[in-house]
C-alpha positions as CSV (number, residue, x, y, z in Angstrom):
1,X,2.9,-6.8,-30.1
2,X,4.1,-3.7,-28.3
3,X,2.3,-3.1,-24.6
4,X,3.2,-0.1,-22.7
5,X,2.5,0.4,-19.3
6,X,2.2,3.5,-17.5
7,X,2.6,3.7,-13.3
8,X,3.4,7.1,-11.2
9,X,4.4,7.7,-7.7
10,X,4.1,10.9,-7.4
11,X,4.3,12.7,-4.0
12,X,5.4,9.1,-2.9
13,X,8.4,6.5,-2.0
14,X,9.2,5.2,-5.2
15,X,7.9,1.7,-5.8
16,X,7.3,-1.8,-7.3
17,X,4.3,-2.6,-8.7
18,X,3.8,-6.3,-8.4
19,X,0.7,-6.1,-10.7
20,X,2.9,-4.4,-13.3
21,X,5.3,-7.1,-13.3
22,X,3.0,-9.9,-12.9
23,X,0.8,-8.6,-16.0
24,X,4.4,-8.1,-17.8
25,X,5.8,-11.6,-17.3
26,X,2.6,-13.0,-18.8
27,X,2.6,-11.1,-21.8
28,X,6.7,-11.5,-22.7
29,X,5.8,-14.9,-22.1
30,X,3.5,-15.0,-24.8
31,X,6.1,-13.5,-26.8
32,X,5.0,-9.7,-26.5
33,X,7.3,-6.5,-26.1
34,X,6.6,-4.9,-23.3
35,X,7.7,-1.0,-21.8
36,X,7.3,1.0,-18.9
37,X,7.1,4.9,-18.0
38,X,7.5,4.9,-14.4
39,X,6.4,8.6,-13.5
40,X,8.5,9.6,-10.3
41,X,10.8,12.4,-8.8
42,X,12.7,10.0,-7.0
43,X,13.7,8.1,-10.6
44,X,14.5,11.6,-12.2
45,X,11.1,11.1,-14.7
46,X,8.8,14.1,-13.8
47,X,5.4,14.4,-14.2
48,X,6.0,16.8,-18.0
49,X,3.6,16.3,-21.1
50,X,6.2,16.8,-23.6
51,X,8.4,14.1,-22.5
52,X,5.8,10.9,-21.8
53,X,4.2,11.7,-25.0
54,X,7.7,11.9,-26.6
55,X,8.5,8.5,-25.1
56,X,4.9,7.0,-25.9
57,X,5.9,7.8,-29.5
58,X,9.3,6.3,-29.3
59,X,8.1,3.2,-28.3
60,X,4.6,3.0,-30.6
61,X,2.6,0.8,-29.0
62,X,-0.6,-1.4,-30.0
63,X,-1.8,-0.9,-26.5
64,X,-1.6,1.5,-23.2
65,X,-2.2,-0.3,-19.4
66,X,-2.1,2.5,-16.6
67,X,-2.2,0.7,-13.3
68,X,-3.9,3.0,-10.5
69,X,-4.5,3.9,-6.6
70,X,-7.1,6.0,-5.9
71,X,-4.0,8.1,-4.1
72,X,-2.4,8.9,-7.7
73,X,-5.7,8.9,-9.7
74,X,-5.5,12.6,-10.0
75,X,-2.0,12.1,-12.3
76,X,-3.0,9.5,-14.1
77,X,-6.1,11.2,-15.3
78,X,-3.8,13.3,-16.8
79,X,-1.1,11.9,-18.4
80,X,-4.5,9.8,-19.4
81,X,-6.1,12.8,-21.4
82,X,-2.7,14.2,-22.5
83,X,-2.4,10.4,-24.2
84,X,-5.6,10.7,-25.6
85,X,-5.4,14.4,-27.0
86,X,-2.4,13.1,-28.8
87,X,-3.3,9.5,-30.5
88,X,-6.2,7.1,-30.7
89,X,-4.0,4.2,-29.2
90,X,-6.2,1.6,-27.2
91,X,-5.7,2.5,-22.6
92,X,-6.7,0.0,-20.7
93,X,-6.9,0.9,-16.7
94,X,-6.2,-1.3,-13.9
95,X,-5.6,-1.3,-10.4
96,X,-7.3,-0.3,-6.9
97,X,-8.9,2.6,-8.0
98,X,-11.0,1.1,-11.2
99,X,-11.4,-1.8,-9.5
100,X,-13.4,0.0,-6.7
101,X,-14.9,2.8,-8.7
102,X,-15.5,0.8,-12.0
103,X,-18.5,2.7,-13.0
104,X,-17.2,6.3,-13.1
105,X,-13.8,5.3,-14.3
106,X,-15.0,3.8,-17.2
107,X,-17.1,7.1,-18.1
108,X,-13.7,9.3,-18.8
109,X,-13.4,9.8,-22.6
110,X,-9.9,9.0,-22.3
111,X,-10.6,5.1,-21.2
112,X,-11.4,2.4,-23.5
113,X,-11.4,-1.2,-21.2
114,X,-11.6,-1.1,-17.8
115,X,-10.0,-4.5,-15.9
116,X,-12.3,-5.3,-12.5
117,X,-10.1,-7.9,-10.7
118,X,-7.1,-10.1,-11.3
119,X,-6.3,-9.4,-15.1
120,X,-3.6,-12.2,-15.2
121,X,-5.3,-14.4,-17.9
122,X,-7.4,-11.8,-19.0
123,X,-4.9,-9.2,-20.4
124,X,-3.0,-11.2,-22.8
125,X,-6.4,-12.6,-24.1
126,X,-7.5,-8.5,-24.8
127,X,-3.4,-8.0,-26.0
128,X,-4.1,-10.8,-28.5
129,X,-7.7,-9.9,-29.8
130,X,-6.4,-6.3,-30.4
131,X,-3.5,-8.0,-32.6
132,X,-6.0,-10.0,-34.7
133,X,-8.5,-7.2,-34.7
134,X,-11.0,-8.7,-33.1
135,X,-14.0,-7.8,-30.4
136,X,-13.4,-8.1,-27.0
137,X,-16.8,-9.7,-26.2
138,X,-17.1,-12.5,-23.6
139,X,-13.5,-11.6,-21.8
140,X,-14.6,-11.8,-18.4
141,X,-13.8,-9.1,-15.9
142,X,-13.5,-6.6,-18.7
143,X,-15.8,-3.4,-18.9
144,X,-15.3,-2.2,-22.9
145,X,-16.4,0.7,-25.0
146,X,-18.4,0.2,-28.6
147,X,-18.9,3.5,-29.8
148,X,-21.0,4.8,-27.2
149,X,-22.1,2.1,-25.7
150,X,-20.2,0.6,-22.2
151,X,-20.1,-3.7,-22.3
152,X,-20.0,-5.0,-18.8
153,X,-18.9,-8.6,-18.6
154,X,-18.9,-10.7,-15.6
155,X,-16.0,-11.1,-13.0
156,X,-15.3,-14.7,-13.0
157,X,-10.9,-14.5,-14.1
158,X,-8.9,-15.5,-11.1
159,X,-5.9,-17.9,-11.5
160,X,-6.4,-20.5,-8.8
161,X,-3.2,-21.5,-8.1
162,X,0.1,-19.1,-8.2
163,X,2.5,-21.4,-9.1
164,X,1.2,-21.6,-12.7
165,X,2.6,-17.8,-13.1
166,X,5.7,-17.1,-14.3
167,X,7.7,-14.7,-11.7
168,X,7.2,-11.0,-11.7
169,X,9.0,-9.2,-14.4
170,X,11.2,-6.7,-12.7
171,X,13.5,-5.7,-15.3
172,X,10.2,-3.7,-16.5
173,X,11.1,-1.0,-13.5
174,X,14.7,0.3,-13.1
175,X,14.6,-2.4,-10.5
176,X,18.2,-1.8,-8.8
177,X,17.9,1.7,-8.4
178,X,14.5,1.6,-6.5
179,X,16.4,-1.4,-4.0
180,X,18.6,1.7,-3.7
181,X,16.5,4.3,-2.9
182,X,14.7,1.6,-0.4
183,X,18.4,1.3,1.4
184,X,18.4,-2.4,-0.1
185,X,15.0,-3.1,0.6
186,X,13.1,-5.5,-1.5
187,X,9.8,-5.9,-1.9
188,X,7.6,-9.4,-2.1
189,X,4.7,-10.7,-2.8
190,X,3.8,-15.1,-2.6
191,X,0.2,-15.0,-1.5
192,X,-2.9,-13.5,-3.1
193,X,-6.3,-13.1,-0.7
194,X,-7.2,-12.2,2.8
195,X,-9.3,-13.5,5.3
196,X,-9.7,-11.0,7.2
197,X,-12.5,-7.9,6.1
198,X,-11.8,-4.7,7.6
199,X,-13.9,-1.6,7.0
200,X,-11.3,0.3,5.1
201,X,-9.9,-2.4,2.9
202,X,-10.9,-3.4,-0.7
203,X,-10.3,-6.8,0.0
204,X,-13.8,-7.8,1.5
205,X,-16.0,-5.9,-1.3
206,X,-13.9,-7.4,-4.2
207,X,-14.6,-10.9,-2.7
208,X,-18.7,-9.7,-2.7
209,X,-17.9,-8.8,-6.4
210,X,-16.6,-12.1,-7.3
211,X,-19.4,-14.0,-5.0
212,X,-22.0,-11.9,-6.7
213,X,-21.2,-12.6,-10.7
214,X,-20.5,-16.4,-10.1
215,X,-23.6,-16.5,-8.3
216,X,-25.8,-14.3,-10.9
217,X,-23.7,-16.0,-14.2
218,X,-22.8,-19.6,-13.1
219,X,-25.8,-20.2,-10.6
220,X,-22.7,-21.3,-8.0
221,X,-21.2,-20.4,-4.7
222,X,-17.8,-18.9,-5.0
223,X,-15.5,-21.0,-3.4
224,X,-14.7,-18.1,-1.3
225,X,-12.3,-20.0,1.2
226,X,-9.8,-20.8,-1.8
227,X,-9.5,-17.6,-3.1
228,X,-8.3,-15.9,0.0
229,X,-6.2,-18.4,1.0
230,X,-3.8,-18.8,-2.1
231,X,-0.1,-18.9,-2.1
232,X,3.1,-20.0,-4.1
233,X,4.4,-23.2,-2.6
234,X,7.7,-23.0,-0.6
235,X,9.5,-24.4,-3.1
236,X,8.5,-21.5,-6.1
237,X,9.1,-19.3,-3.5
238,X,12.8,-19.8,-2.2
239,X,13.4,-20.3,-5.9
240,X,12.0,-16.7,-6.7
241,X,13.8,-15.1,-3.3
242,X,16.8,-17.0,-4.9
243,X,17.0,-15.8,-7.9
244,X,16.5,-12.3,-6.7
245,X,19.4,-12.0,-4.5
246,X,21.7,-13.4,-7.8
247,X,20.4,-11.1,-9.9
248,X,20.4,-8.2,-8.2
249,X,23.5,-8.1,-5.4
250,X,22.3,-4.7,-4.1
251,X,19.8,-6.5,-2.7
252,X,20.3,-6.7,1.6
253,X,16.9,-7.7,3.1
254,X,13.6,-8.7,1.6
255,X,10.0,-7.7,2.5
256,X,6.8,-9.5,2.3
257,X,4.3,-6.7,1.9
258,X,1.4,-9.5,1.5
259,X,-1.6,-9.0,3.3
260,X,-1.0,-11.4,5.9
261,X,2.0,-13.6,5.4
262,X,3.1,-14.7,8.6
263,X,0.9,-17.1,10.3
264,X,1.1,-20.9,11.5
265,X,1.0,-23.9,9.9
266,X,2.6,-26.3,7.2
267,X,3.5,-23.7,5.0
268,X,5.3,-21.4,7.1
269,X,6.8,-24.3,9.5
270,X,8.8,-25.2,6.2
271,X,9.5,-21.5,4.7
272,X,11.0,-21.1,7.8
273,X,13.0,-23.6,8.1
274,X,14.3,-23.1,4.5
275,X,14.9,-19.6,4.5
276,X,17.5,-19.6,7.0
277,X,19.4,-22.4,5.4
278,X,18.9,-21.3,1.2
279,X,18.5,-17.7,1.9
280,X,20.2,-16.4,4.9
281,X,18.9,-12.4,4.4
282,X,16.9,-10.8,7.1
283,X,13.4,-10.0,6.2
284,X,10.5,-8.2,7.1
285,X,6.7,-9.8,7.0
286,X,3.2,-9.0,7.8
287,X,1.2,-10.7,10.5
288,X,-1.9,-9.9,12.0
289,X,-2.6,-9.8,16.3
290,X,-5.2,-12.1,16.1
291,X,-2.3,-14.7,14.3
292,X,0.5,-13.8,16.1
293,X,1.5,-16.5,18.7
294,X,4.8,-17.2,20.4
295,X,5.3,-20.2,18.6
296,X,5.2,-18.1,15.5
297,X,7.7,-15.2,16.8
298,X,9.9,-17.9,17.5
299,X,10.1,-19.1,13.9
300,X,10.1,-15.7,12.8
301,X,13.1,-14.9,14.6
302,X,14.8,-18.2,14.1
303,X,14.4,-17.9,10.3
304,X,16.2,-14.4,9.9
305,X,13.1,-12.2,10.6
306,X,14.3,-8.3,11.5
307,X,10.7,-6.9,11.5
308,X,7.4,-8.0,11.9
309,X,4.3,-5.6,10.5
310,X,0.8,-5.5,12.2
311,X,-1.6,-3.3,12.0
312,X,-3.1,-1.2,15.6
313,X,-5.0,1.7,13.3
314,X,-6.5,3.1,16.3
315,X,-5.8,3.5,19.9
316,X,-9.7,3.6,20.6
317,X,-11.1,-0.2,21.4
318,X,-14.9,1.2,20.3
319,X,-13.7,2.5,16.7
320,X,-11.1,-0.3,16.0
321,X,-13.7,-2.8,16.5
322,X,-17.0,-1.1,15.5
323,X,-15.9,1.4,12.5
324,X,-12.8,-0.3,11.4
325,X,-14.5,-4.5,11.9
326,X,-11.1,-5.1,13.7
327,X,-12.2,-7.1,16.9
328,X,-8.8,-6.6,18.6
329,X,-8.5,-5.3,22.3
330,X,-5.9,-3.4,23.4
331,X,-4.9,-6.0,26.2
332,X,-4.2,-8.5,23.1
333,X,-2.1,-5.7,21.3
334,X,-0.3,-5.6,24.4
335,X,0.3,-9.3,24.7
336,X,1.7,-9.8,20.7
337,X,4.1,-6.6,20.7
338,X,5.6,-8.3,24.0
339,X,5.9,-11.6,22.4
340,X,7.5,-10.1,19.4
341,X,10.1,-7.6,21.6
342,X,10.8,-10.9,23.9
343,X,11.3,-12.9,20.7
344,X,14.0,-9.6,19.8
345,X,11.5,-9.1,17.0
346,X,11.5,-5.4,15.8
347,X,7.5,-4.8,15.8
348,X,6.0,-1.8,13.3
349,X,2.6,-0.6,13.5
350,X,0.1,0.6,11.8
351,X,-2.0,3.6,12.4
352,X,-4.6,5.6,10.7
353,X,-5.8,9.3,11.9
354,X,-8.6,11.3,11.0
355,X,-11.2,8.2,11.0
356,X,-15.2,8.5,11.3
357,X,-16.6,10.0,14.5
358,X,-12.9,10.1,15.5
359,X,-12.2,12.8,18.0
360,X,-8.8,14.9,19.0
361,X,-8.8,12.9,22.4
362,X,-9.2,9.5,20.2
363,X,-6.1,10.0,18.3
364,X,-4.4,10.9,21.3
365,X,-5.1,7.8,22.4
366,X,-3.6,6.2,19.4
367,X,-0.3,7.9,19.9
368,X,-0.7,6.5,24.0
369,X,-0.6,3.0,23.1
370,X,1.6,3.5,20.6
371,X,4.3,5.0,23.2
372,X,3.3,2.3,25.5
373,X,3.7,-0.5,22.9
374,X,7.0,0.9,21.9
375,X,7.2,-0.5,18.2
376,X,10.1,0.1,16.2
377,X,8.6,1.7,13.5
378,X,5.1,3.4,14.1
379,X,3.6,3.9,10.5
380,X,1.2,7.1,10.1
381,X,-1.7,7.7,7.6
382,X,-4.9,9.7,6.9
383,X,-7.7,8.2,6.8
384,X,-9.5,8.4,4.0
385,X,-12.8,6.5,2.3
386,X,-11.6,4.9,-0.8
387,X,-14.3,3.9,-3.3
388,X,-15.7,1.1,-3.0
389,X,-15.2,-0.1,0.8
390,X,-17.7,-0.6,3.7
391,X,-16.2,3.0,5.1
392,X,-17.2,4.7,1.6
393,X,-20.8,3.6,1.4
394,X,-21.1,4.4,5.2
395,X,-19.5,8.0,4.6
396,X,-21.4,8.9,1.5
397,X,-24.7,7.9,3.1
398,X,-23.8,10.2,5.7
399,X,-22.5,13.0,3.1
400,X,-19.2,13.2,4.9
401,X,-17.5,13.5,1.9
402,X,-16.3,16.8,0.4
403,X,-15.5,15.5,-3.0
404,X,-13.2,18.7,-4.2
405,X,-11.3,17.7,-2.0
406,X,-9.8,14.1,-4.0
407,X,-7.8,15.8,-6.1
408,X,-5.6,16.8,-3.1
409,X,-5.3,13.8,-2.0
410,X,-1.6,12.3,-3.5
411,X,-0.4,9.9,-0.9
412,X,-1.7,8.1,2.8
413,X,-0.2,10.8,4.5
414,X,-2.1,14.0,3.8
415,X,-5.0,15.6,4.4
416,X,-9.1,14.0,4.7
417,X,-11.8,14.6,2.0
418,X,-14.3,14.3,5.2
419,X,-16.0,17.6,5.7
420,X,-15.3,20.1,8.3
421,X,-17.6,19.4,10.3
422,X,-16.9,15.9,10.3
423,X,-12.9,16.3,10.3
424,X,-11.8,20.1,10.7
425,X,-8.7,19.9,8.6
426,X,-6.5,22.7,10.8
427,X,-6.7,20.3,14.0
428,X,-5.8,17.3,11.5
429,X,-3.2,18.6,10.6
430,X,-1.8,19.8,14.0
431,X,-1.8,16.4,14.9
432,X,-0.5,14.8,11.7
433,X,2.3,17.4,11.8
434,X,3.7,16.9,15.1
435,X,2.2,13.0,15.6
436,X,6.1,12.0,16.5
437,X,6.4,15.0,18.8
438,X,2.8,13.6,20.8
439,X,4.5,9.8,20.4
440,X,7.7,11.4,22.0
441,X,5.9,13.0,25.0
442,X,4.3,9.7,25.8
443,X,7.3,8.1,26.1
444,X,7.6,9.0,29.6
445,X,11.4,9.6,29.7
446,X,13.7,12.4,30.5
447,X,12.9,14.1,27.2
448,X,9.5,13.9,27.7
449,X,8.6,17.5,29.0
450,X,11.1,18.9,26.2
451,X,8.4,17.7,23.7
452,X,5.4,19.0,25.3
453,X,6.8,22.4,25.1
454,X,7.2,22.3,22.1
455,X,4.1,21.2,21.3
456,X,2.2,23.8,23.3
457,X,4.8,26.5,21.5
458,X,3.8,25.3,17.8
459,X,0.1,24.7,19.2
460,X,-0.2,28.3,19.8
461,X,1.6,29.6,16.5
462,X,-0.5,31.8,14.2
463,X,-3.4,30.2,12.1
464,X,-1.8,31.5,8.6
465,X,1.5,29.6,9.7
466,X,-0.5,26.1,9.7
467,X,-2.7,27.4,6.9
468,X,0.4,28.6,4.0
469,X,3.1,25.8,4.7
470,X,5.2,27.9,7.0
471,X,4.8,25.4,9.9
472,X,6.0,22.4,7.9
473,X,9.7,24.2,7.4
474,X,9.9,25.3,11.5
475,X,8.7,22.2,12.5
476,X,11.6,20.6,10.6
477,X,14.5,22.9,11.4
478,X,13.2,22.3,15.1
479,X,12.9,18.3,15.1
480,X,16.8,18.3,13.3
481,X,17.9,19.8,16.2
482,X,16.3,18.3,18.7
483,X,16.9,14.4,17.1
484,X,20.8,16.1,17.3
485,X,20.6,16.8,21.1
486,X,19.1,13.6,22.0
487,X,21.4,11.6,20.5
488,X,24.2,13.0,21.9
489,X,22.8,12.3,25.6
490,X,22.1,9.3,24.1
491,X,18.2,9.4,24.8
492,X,16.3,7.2,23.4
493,X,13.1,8.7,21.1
494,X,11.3,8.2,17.5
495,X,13.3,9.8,15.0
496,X,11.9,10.6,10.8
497,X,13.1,8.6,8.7
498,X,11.8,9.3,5.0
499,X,8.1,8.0,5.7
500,X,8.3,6.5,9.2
501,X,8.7,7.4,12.4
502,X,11.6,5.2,13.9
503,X,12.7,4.3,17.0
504,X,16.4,5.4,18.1
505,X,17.3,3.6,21.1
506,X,19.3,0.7,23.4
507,X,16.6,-1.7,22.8
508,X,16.9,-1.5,19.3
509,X,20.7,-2.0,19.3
510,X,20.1,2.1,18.1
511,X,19.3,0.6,14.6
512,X,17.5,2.9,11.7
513,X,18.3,0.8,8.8
């Protein structure tokens, strides 16, 4: 049977979707034929009616999977109702954003089955009752349409351990040119889960899910503790990392974009070890502060490590620990980006802006500690509450949210759907604009004061400059030249680089790739 898949990254780095190729590899190896339209500038496939419904044609499949964010709902709803105003072929949505908003997701005309959680085992089980056309009754984790009436099966599918999963199916994507477009970057994921349950993430409420239907259809605990704690052994791992680098030679560094993949014990004692010896690429991971210990950095680094990702969010102690549910101090941020710089670890952070009961002052603070921390990449995004979290239910009990305002949101670094009142968008953006300029200032070195005028010069630009897109074109010809002039004193500062802010300087061997 035919499956096609559908994934945009619209106003966005292009990507990898790991679900997409997970999904894929299980159905091709059950023998299916499977496609992808991969909606993105960067990849030369624009967003344009004519030409996905011209290819959904030319392929003629049995069955449609759109995998979503809440970030790039807005275009999937449409190429959605443009499918659906053309054919009557069975869509099935996945992803973040009908995971977390299942119940209004499943109300668009243009849906037919709805996946709530890990959709492994469960899509080729819906692939082959639509073959044999049958009902899709009793697949768990599946909300389904009969005529006009919405089934809502329990969420009980998760596969238990990794290793019984064939690799990801890349050749899905145009997998070599996104490496390219990511400077030989690629992307991994070997663990599945999270222990950790921060306000903001969909982690901790899709854990309730699962607790609640095993506990309401099975009369059992979930065994909570295994499912956030599941990887692929070392061994299926080096294997995959192996067969990556043969397969694709464009490939110069790999990744780990797991939640938290770096932490001690067994597992990583041995991954370590191995890596260096069967692998031999540098690499970039995830860790968390509360994790990170010297005896870790100094695997890390031993093992090929180039960067190591943890998250700061905000720069105020109060709202990192009681908004976000991230009980991290400052002095202990201080204490693990030292370890990691003394290790000759290249530390990135984290950040969010435009948070609940956030302040101006309290994202300045942010941008302090980031300057004093000194990471080599300091990673920016707008907060915003996505259905389904802690942060959501708090927000819409307060009616903070201005809901107009999602379909405007198409990527982590834009603008808040919190109210004005709550987050007055024109001082959001001042700060969003020039956050590397603030970050630049607090560096404390002879370019310092060079940035603070500049500052106070765009501060006190006209309204209608910030307001029709004027300022984002001066503030670019302005930071060129300035990054130019720096260089070539050979002063150290945070540079752009495509979606980060990057630090050019001695300690960093003056490195940007």
């Amino acid at each position: 049977m035919k499956v096609l898949f559908i994934y945009t990254d619209m106003s966005s780095a292009v990507g990898y979707s790991t679900g997409i190729g997970a999904l894929s590899a299980m159905l091709k190896r059950d023998g299916h034929e499977t496609r992808l339209i991969h909606v993105s500038e960067d990849l030369d496939y624009p967003l344009e009616r004519k030409r996905i419904l011209a290819d959904v044609h030319a392929f003629g499949p049995a069955l449609i999977c759109f995998s979503i964010t809440t970030n790039q709902w807005y275009f999937a709803r449409m190429i959605g109702e443009w499918i659906r105003n053309d054919c009557r072929i069975p869509i099935i949505v996945g992803g973040h954003h009908p995971m977390s908003d299942p119940d209004n997701v499943i109300k668009e005309p243009w849906v037919d089955i709805l996946c709530r959680g890990e959709g492994d085992i469960i899509l080729p089980e819906v692939v082959r009752r639509i073959g044999n056309h049958a009902p899709l009754d009793g697949i768990p984790n599946i909300y389904h349409k009969q005529e006009k009436v919405i089934i809502r099966e329990p969420l009980q599918s998760w596969v238990k351990v990794l290793d019984t999963l064939p690799y990801e199916d890349r050749e899905i994507f145009n997998y070599s040119r996104i490496v390219n477009t990511r400077g030989g970057w690629a992307e991994v994921i070997v663990t599945r889960g999270c222990p950790y349950q921060c306000a903001y993430c969909f982690n901790k409420p899709l854990l309730e899910q699962y607790s609640r239907s095993y506990s309401t259809q099975e009369g059992t605990n979930f065994p909570a503790k295994n499912f956030i704690n599941r990887r692929r052994s070392v061994d299926a791992t080096i294997n995959l990392l192996r067969q990556l680098r043969e397969r694709y030679p464009t490939i110069k560094h790999f990744t780990f974009v797991d939640d938290v993949m770096a932490r001690e014990g067994e597992w990583f004692e041995e991954f370590a070890h191995r890596y260096k010896k069967e692998i031999g690429l540098s690499y970039a991971c995830t860790s968390q502060p509360l994790v990170f210990t010297r005896n870790l950095a100094k695997q890390l680094k031993e093992s090929g490590c180039k960067v190591v990702k943890m998250g700061i969010e905000a720069g105020n102690e109060r709202i990192r620990k009681q908004v976000l549910k991230r009980n991290i101090s400052n002095d202990k941020l201080r204490e693990v980006f030292a370890i990691a710089r003394e290790f000759g670890l290249k530390p990135q952070a984290f950040n969010m802006i435009g948070l609940p009961g956030e302040s101006i002052e309290n994202m300045m603070e942010t941008i302090k500690l980031n300057a004093e921390l000194r990471p080599y990449i300091v990673w920016l995004s707008t907060f915003n509450p996505y259905p389904g979290t802690e942060l959501y239910r708090k927000c819409l009990h307060r009616d903070m949210i201005d809901e107009s305002k999602w379909d405007e949101v198409d990527s982590y670094r834009g603008g808040s759907v919190l109210k004005e009142e709550f987050m007055p968008s024109q001082e959001l953006k001042k700060i969003r604009i020039l956050f590397r300029w603030h970050l630049n200032a607090f560096l404390g070195n002879s370019a310092s004061d060079t940035f603070r005028r500049l500052i106070d010069e765009f501060d006190r630009l006209p309204d209608e400059y910030w307001e029709n897109g004027v300022i984002e074109q001066k503030y670019k010809e302005k930071d060129t030249e300035i990054d130019l002039s720096l260089r070539n004193q050979d002063i150290s500062h945070y540079i752009s680089k495509k979606y980060i802010n990057m630090f050019w300087g001695k300690e960093y061997d003056y490195d940007i790739s």
